[in-house]
C-alpha positions in Angstrom: 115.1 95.1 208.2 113.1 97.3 206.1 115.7 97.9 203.5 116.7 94.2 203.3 112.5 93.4 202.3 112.7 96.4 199.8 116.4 94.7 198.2 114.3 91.7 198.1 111.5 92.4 196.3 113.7 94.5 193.7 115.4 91.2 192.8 112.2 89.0 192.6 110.6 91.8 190.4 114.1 92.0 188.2 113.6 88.2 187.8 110.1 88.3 186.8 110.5 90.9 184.2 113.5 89.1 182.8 111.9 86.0 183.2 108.7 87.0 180.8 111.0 88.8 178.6 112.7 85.5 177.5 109.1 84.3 177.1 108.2 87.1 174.1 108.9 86.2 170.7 111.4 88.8 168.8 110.1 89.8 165.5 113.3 89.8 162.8 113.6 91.1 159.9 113.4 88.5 156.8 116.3 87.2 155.4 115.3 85.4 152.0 112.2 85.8 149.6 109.3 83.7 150.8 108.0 80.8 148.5 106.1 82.2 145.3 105.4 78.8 143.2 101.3 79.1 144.4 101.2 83.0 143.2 99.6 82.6 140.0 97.8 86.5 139.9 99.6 89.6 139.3 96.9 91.1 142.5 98.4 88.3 144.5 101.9 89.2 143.5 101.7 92.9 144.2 99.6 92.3 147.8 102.6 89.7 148.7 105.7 92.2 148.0 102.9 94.7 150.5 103.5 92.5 153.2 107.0 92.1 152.5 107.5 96.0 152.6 105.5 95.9 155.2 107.0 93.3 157.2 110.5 95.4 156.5 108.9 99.0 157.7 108.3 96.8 161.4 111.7 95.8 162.1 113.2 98.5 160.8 114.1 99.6 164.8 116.4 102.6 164.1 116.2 106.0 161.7 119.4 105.6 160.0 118.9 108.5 157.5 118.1 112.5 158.0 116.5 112.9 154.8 112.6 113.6 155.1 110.8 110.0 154.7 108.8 111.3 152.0 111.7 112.4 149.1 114.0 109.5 150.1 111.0 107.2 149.5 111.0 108.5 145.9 114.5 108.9 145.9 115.2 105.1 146.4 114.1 101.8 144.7 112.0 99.3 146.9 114.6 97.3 149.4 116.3 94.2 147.7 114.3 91.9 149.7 111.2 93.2 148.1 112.7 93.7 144.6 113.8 89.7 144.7 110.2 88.7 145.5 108.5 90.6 143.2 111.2 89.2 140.4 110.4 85.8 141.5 106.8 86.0 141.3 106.8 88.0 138.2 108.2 85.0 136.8 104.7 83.0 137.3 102.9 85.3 135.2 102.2 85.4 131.6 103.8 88.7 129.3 101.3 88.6 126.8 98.9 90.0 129.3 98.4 93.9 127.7 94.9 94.4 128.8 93.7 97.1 130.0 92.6 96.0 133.5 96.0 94.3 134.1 98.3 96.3 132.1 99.1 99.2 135.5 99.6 96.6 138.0 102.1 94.6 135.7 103.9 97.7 135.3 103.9 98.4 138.9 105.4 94.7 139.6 108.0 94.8 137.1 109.1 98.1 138.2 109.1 96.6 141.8 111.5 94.5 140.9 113.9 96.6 139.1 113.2 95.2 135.4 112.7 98.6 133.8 113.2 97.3 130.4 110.3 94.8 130.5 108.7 97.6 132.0 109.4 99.4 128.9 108.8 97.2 126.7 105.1 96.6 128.4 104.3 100.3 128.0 105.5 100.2 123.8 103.1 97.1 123.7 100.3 98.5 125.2 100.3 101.7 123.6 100.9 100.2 120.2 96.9 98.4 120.8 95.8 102.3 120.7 94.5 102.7 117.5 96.4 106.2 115.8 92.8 108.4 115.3 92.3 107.9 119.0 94.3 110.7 120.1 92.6 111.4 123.5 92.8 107.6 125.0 96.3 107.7 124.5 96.8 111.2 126.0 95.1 109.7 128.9 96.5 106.5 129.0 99.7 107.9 129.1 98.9 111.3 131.6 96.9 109.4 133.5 98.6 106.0 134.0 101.5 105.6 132.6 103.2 108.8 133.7 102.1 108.1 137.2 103.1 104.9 137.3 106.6 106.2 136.0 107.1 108.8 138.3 107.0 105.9 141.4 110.0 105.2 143.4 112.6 104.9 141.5 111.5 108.2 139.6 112.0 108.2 136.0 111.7 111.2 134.7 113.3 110.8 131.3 111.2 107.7 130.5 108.2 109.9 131.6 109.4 113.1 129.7 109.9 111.4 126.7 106.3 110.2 126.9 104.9 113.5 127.4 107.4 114.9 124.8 105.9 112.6 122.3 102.3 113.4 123.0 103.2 117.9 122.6 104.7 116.9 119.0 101.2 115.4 117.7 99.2 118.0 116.7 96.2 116.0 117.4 96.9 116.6 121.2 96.5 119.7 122.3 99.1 122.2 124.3 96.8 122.6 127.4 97.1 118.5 128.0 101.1 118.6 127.0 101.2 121.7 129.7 99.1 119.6 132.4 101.4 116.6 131.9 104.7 118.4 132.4 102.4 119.9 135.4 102.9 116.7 137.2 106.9 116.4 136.3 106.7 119.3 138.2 104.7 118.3 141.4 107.4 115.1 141.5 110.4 116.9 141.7 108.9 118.8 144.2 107.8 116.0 146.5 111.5 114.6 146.0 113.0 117.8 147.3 114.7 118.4 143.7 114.4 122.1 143.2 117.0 122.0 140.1 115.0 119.3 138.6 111.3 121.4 139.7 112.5 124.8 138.5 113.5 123.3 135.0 109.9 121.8 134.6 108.6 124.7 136.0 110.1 126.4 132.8 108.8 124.0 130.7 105.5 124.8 131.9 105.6 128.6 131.6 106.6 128.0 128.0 104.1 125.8 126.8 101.5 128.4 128.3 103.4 131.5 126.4 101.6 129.8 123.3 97.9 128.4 124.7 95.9 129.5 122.0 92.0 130.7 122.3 91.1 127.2 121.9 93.7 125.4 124.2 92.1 128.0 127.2 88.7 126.7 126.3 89.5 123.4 126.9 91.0 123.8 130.5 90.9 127.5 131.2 91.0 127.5 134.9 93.5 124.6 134.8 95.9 125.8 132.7 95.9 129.4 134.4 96.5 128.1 137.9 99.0 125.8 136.6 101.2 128.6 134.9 100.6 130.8 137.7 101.7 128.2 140.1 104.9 127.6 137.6 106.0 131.4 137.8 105.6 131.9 141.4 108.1 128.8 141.7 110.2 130.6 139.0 109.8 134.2 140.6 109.7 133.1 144.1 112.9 135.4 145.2 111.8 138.1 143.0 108.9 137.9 145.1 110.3 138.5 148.7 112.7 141.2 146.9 110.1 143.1 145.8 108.0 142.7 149.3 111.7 144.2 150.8 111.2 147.1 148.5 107.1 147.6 149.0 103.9 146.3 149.5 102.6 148.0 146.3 106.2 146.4 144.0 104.8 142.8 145.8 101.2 142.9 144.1 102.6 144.6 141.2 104.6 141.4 140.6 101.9 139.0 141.4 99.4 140.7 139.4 102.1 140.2 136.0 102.6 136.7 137.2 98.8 136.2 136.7 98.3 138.4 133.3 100.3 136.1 132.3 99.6 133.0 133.0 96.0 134.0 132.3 96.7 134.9 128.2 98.0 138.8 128.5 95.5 139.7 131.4 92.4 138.6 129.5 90.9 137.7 133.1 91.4 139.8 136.6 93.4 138.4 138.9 91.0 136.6 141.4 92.0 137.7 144.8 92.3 141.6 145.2 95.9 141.8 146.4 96.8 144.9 147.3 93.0 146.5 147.3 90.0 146.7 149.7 87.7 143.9 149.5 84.2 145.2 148.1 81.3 145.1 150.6 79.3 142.7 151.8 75.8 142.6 150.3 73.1 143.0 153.0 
């Protein structure tokens, strides 16, 4: 008798779970761009493709990739369903808006919908309003914008090298701000897992920093050292653990170079005492 109750209540139970799970609405994922005829902003474009994205990150049930999440989200271009809606809506929005204020968040839309040559053509147009004496806004228009915005998913690095190419040819820019843009070429390839791509940058660097003059050091001493020592210990990094096979003392000895050099010829101690006793607490 006792087993017959238990039977029972096992099937009213199955029935009520099955019952309230017909009930529960199933989220899907969306099949077609949603209307975009009343998105009149390029702020109300870019939060609408967010929800989109976002919408596409919730239903997305099942990891269907090993790569890490972070270099296949640079590796890849935003899904199609978010690349057609920002198209559409990019279509509502004036091109001769170049301002300042609106100029990164048009770029941002048209590369979220795959037109890179409007793109490009939005970044000649705005750079062409920078008057040609004033050197340092368009350095940092281009470092500190531009470059960025370039080096989004999809990465571009030649669209962003050429820019920072173009900027280390004009002698009103100095080499410490070409060597800390081709910093950040570096710190892309290495959030995309590219270490071919990082280790050529990583060159680049080291020999932009072979030629810092006096001057360039004054502008961003500390910068410019950490950022070539940074640079040869991703050059040198085998070199490294072959010389900590051999000895402790070969180990420093190689990190200590690394530093003379990326400090100017070892015009500046290396900060931390590798290799040496700390010196002793004051009292």
């Amino acid at each position: 008798m006792r087993a017959i109750r238990c039977v029972g209540w096992g099937m009213v139970l199955a029935c009520l779970v099955a019952a309230r799970a017909r009930g529960q609405a199933r989220f899907e994922e969306p099949s077609a761009p949603v209307d975009v005829s009343h998105y009149r902003t390029v702020d109300e474009c870019l939060a609408l493709t967010e929800r989109v994205a976002d919408s596409l990150r919730k239903s997305a049930a099942v990891w269907r990739d090993t790569l890490p999440l972070e270099a296949m989200d640079y590796d890849a271009g935003p899904p199609a369903l978010v690349r057609e809606t920002a198209r559409l809506c990019r279509r509502n929005l004036p091109d001769t808006t170049t301002s300042l204020d609106e100029f990164p968040l048009l770029m941002a839309l048209d590369r979220q919908a795959g037109m890179e040559e409007q793109a490009d053509t939005l970044v000649k147009r705005r750079l062409d309003l920078v008057p040609a004496s004033a050197a340092g806004e368009r350095a940092a228009l281009v470092i500190d914008t531009i470059v960025p915005l370039y080096l989004r998913a999809p990465v571009r690095f030649t669209a962003a090298e050429r820019l920072i190419d173009a900027l280390g040819s004009s002698p009103a820019v100095s080499r410490a701000t070409w060597m800390e843009a081709l910093w950040k070429l570096v710190l892309a390839a290495q959030r995309m897992g590219d270490t071919a791509r990082m280790m050529h940058y990583a060159r680049r660097v080291v020999a932009v920093g072979n030629t810092l003059t006096e001057a360039d050091r004054r502008e961003k001493d500390l910068l410019v050292t950490l950022e070539g020592y940074l640079a040869r210990a991703i050059l040198n990094d085998r070199a490294r653990l072959d010389s900590l096979r051999r000895s402790t003392a070969s180990y420093v000895a190689l990190l200590r170079a690394d530093w003379a050099g990326a400090s100017g010829a070892g015009r500046r101690a290396m900060a931390v005492p590798r290799g040496r006793p700390p010196p002793p607490r004051p009292r």
